[in-house]
Backbone as CSV, one residue per row, in Angstrom:
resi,resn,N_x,N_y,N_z,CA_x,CA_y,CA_z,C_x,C_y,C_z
1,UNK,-9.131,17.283,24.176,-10.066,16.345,23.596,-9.619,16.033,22.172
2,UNK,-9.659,15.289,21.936,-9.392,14.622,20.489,-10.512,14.131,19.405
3,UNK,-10.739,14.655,18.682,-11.618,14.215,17.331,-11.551,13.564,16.110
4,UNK,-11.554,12.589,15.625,-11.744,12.396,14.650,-12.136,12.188,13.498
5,UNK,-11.918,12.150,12.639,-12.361,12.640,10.626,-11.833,12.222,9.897
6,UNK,-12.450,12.742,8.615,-11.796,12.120,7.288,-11.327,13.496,6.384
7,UNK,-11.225,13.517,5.212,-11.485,14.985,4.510,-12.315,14.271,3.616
8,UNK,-13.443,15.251,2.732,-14.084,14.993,2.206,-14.270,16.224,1.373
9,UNK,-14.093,16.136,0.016,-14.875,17.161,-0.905,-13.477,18.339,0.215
10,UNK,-12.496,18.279,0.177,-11.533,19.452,0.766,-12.037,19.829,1.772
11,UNK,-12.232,18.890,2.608,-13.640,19.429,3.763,-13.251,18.545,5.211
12,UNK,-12.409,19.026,5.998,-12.845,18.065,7.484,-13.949,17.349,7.705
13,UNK,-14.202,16.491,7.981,-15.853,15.806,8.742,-15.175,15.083,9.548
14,UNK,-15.911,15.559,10.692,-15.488,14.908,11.980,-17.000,13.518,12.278
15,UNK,-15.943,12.653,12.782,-16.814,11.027,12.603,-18.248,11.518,13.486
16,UNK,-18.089,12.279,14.762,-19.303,12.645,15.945,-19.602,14.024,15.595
17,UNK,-19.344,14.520,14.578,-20.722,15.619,13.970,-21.115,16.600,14.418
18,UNK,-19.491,16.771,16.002,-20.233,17.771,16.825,-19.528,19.059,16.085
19,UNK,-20.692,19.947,16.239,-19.945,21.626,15.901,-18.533,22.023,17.011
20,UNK,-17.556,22.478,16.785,-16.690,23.202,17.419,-16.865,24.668,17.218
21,UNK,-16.571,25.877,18.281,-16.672,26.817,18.842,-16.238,27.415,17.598
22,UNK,-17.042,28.455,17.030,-15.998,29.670,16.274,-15.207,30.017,16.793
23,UNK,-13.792,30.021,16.018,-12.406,30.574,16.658,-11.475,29.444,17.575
24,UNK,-12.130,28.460,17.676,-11.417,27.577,18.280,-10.118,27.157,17.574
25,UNK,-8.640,27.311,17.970,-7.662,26.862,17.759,-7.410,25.191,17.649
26,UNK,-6.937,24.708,16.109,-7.353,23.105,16.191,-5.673,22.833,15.766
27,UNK,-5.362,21.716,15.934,-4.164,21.058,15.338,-4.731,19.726,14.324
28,UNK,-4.241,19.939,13.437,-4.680,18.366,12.268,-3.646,18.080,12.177
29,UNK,-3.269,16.483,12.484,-2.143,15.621,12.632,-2.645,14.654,11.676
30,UNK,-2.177,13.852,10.109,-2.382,12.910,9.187,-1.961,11.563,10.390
31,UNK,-3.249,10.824,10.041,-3.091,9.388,10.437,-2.894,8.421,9.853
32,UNK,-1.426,7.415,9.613,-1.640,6.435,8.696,-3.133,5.424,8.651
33,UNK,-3.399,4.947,7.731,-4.765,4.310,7.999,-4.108,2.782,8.945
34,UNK,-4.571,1.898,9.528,-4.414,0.932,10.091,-5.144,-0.450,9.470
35,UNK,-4.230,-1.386,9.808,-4.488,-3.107,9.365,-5.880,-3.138,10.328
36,UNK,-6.430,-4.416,10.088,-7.145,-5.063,11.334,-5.940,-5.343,12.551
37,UNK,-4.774,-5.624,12.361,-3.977,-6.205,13.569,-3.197,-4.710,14.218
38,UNK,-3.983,-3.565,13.548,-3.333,-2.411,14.030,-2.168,-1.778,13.892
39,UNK,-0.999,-2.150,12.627,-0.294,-1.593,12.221,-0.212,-1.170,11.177
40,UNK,0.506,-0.263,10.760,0.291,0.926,9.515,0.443,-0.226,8.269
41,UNK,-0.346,-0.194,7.484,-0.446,-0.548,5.979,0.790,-0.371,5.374
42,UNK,0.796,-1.649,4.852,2.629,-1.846,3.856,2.305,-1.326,2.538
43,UNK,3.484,-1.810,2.053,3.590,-1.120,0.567,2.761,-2.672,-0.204
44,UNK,1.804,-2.442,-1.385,1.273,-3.970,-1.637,2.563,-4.671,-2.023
45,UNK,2.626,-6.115,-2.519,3.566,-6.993,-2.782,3.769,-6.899,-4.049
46,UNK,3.188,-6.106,-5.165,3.502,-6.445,-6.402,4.291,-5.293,-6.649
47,UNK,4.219,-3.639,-5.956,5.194,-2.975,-5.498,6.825,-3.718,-5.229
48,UNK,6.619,-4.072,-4.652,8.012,-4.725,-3.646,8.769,-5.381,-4.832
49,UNK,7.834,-6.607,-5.319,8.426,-7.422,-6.333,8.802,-7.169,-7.304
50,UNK,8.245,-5.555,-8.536,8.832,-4.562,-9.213,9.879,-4.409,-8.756
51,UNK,10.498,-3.949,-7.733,11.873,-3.828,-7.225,12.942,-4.827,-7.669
52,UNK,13.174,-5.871,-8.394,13.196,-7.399,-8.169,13.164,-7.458,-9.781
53,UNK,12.443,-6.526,-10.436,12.087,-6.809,-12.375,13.241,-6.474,-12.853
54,UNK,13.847,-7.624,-13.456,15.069,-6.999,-14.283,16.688,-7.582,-13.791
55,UNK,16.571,-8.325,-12.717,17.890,-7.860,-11.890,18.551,-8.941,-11.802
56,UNK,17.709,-10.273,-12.005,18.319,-11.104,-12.189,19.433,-11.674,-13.313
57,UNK,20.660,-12.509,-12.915,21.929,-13.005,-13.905,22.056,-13.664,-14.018
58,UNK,22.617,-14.611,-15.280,23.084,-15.837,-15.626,22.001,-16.731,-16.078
59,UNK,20.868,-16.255,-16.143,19.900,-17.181,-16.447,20.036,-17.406,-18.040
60,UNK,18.978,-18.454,-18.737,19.055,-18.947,-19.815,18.501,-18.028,-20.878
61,UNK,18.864,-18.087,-22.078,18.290,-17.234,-22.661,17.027,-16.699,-22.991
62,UNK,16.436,-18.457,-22.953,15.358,-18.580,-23.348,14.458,-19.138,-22.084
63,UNK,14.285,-18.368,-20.976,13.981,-18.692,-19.349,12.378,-18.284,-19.573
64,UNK,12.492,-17.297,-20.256,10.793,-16.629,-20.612,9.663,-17.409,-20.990
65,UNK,10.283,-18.141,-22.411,9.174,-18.765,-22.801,9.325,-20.929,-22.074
66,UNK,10.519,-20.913,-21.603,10.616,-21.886,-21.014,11.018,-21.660,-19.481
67,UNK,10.554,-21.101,-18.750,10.377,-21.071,-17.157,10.146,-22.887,-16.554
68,UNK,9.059,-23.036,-17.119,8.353,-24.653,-16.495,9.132,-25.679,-16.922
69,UNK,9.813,-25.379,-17.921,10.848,-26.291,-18.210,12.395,-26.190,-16.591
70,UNK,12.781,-25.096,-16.824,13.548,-24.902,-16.009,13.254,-24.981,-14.554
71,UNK,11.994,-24.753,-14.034,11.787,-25.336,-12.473,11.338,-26.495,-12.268
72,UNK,10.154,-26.816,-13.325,9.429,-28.468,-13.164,10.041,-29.197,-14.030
73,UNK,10.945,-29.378,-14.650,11.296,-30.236,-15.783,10.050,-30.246,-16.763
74,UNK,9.363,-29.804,-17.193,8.547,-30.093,-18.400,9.157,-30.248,-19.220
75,UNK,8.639,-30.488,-20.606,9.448,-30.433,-22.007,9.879,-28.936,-22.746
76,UNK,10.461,-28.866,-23.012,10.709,-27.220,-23.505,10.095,-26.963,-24.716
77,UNK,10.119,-25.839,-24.982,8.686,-25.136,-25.856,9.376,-24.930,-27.477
């Protein structure tokens, strides 16, 4: 039979509340938590994109304070 829980306060709680047998032999296996579409939760995107800070070359010196210049043509700053 299989049960499931959370930990709480360093504490098992099982979701159906039922008592198990003193002495009963249990196995606790960690469950990734799940999406609505049922697969394990990613890393968020601003994670990922940190990966990515820094790494770029050849750009302009001044790309920072003029970005909008360099993708939209605006006027530069």
């Amino acid at each position: 039979m299989v049960y499931r829980g959370y930990v709480k306060d360093g504490r098992i709680e099982l979701d159906n509340g039922g008592p198990l047998p003193e002495g009963v032999q249990v196995r606790i296996e960690l469950v990734e938590p799940e999406t609505r579409s049922g697969s394990a939760v990613h890393e968020p995107l601003g994670r990922k994109l940190l990966r990515h800070a820094g790494t770029a070359t050849g750009l302009p010196a001044d790309m920072s304070s003029n970005h909008d210049h360099y993708l939209y043509g605006m006027p530069k700053r």
